[in-house]
N, C-alpha and C positions, 0 to 999 in steps of 0.2 A: 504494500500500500504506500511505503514510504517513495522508494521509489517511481510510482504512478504517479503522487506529486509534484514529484523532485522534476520530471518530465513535462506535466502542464504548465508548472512554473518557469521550466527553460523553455521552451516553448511558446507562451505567452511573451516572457522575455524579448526573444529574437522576433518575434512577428511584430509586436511593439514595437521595434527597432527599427524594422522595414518602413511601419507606418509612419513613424518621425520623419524618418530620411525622405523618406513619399511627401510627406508638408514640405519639409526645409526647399526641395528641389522646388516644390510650384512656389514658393515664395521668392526662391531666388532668380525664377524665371520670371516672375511677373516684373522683380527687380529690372529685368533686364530690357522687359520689352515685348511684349505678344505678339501686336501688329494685328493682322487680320489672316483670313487663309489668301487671300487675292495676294497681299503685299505683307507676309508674316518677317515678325520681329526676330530679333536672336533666341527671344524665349521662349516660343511656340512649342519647339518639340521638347525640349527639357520639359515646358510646363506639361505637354501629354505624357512623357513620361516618368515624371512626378504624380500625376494624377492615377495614372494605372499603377506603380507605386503603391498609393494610399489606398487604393479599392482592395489593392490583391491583398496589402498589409490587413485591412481592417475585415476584410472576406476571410481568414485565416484564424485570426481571431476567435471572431464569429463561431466559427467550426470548431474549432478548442474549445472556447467557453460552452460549445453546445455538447460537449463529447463527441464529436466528429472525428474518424483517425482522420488527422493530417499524416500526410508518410513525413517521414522524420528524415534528417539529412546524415546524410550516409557520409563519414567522410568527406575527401573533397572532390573524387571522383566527377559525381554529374556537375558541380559546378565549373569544373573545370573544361569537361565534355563541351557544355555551353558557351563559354570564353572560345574554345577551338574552333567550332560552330559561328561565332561571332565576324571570326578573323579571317576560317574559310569564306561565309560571305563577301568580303571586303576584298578578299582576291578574287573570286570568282566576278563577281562585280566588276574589277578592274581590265581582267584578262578576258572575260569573255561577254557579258550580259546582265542587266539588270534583271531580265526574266530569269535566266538559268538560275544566276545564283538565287533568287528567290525561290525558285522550285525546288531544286537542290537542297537550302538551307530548311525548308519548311519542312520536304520532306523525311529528312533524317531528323530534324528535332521533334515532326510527332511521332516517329518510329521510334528512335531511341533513348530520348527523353521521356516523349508520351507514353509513351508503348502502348500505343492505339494498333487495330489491326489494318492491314494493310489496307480492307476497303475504305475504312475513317482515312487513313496518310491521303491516298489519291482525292477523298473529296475535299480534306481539309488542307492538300498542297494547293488544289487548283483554287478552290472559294479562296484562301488567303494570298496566292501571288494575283487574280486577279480585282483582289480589292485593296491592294496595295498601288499595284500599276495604276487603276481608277482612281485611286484617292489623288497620288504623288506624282504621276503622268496625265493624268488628262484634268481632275478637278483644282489641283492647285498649280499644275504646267508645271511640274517640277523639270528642267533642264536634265534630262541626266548623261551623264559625258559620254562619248563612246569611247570604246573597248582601247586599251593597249592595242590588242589583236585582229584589229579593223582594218580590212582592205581597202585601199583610197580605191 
């Protein structure tokens, strides 16, 4: 029993944590500047991701104080995975496509993070690289460079 404590309490702890860091972040982006989606400021995206931040923080919570298992962190393993995942995008992005690496990246983080089955990977690769492309390509014109490996 002691134990099962000792765990809601580290648990709350760190989630608590996340949710801080989730405030501080939209505060120091509104510091910075929001702008609009047409003509967005420096602080737009920090601020969105301050704000999902604070919901996953306070959604985590939630789920602990209700007796929900939260899966518990293992080691540094998947977060690490995630960081690798982060970087592989950022090259895939550079060398070859803003689609690929978004398909690419989506797909191995709900396979191997999610560990959803492969019919959830394929619908939640495609629904999420093209609601990215539509947000960040066509609703807010985001410019995005071409490839190192672009034929003139």
């Amino acid at each position: 029993m002691t134990k099962d404590l000792f765990g809601l309490k580290a648990s709350l702890f760190v989630h608590s944590g996340v949710t801080l860091l989730g405030v501080i972040a939209i505060w120091l982006a509104i510091d910075l500047g929001v702008g609009t989606l047409g003509t967005p400021g420096p602080g737009l995206w920090p601020l969105a991701a301050g704000a999902l931040m604070t919901a996953a923080g306070v959604a985590t919570i939630v789920q602990t104080a209700l007796g929900e298992r939260v899966e518990s962190l293992r080691g540094s393993a998947r977060p690490a995975f995630g960081v690798a995942l982060a970087i592989l995008f950022v090259l895939l992005f550079s060398f070859v496509s803003v689609i690929v690496a978004l398909i690419a990246v989506f797909a191995l983080w709900t396979r191997l993070l999610g560990k959803l089955p492969w019919r959830s990977v394929v619908i939640w690769t495609v629904l999420g690289t093209a609601a990215l492309y539509l947000l960040f390509g066509v609703l807010i014109s985001t410019p995005f460079p071409a490839p190192l490996t672009a034929i003139p």
